[in-house]
N, C-alpha and C positions, 0 to 999 in steps of 0.2 A: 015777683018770684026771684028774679035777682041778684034783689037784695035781702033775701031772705037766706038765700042759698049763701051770700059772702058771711051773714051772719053765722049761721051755723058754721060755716067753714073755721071764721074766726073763734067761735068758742069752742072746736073741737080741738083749734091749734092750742087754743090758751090750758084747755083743760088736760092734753097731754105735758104741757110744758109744766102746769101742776104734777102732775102723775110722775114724772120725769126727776122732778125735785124729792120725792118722797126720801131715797135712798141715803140724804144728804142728815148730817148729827149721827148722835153716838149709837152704835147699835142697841145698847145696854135697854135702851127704851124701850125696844122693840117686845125686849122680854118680860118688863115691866107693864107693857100696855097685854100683853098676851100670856100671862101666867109660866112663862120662863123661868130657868134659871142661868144666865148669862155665866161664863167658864171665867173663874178668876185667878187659873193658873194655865199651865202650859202641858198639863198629864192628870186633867179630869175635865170630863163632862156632866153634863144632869142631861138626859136624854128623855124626849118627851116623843109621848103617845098616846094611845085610847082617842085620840079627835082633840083638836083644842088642849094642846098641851096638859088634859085631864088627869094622865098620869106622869110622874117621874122618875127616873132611875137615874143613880150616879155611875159611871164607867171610869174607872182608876187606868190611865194608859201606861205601858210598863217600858224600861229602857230600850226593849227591842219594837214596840211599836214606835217611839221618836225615832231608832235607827232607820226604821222602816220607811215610816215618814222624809225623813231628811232626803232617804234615797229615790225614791218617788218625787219631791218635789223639786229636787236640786239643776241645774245645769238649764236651767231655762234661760236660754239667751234674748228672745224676745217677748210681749206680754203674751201672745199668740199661743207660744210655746207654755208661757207657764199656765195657761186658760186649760192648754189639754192638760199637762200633769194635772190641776187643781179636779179638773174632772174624773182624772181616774183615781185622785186620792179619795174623792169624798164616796165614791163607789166601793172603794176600797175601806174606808172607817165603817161606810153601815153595816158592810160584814162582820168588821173586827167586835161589834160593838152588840149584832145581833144574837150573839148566845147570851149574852147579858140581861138584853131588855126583852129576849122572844121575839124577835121583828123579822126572823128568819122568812117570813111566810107573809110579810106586809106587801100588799097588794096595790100594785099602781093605779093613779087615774082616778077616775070617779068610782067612789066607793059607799053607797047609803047605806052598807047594812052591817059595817063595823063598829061604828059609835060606838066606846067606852069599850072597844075588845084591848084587852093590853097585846103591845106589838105591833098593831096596825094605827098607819100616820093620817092624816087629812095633809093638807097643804101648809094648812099652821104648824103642824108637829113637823113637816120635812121644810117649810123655811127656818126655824128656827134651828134646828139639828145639823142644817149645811153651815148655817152661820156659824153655829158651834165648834164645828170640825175646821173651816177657816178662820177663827178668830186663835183655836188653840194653835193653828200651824202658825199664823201671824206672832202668836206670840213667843214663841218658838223661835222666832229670827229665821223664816222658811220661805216669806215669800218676798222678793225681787223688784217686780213689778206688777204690784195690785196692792190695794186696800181693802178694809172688808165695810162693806156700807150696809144701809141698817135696811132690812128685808123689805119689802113692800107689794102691796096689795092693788090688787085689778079689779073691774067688774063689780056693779051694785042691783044685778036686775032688769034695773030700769033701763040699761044700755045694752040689754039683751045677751050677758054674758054670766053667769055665776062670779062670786068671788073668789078668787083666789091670789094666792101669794107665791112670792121666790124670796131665794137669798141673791144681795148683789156682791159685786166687787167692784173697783173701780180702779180702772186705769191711773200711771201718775197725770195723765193728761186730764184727766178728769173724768175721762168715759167712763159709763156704769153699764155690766153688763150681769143679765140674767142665770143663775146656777139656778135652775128648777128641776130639782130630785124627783117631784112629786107623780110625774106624769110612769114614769117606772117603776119597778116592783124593788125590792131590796135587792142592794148591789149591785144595778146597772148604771151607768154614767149618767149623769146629769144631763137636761138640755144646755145649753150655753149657747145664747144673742144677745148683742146689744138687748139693753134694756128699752130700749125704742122699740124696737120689734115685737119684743116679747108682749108688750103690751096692747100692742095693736093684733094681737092673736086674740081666736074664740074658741077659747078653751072653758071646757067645765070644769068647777073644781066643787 
């Protein structure tokens, strides 16, 4: 029993330390493996909905949303500091963005009985959308201290938990930590944990 217990111990360690790596490479994949459209400017999005990135909408951002932006993200002296702005900006984009795509009324959490409603996200649709909102501010020359790492997914089932995903960021130290929009309805702040943590949660998605 023991040794069965250090086994298991051991392949839990290993298998987080997989799950942990996910975040690392180009997000652009991320959108590629899940029907994305990755932002190839600094003042548009394609904003994805209906479950599984099923539908898409582009959002053109205008010189007073960058203004807006800059002012909300600026002055962060520590990463700490800029984890909160980054939270209250991306709470802040799903508003900007929700007369556009209809998502005014998208519905936090587990949600079965939206499939294919335009405006309402799953987990896919709101990791890839945070990503979006941080990789345009990143390219923007907005954030200080973080990178934006490529989304990743938790949960198969079999380990008693649904699957679900977030967007990450990453420390310059290396650290990766959890923006998960999805557990809130539109335009409330993000979760944000280390991505260690986040993982080790039993959340439904």
């Amino acid at each position: 029993m023991r040794l069965l217990w250090r086994s298991l111990t051991a392949l839990s360690a290993l298998t987080l330390a997989g799950c942990l790596a996910q975040h690392t490479g180009s997000p652009e994949t991320w959108y590629a493996a899940h029907g994305g459209v990755a932002p190839q400017r600094s003042d548009r999005v394609i904003v994805c909905h209906g479950f599984g990135c099923h539908l898409k909408t582009p959002v053109t951002l205008t010189a007073k949303d960058k203004r807006k932006m800059r002012r909300m993200l600026a002055g962060a002296a520590t990463p700490a500091q800029e984890r909160a702005k980054i939270a209250a900006f991306v709470a802040w984009a799903e508003k900007r963005v929700a007369p556009t795509v209809g998502s005014a009324g998208d519905v936090g959490g587990l949600d079965l009985h939206n499939a294919r409603t335009p405006g309402q996200m799953d987990c896919i649709d709101e990791a890839s959308n945070t990503t979006s909102y941080l990789m345009v501010a990143a390219k923007a020359g907005l954030l200080r201290h973080h990178t934006i790492g490529k989304p990743v997914a938790r949960g198969f089932f079999l380990d008693g938990r649904y699957p679900h995903a977030t967007a990450v960021v990453v420390t310059k130290k290396g650290t990766p930590w959890a923006i998960d929009s999805w557990p809130h309805a539109n335009g409330v702040s993000p979760d944000v944990m280390p991505l260690a943590t986040w993982y080790e949660r039993s959340r439904a998605s």
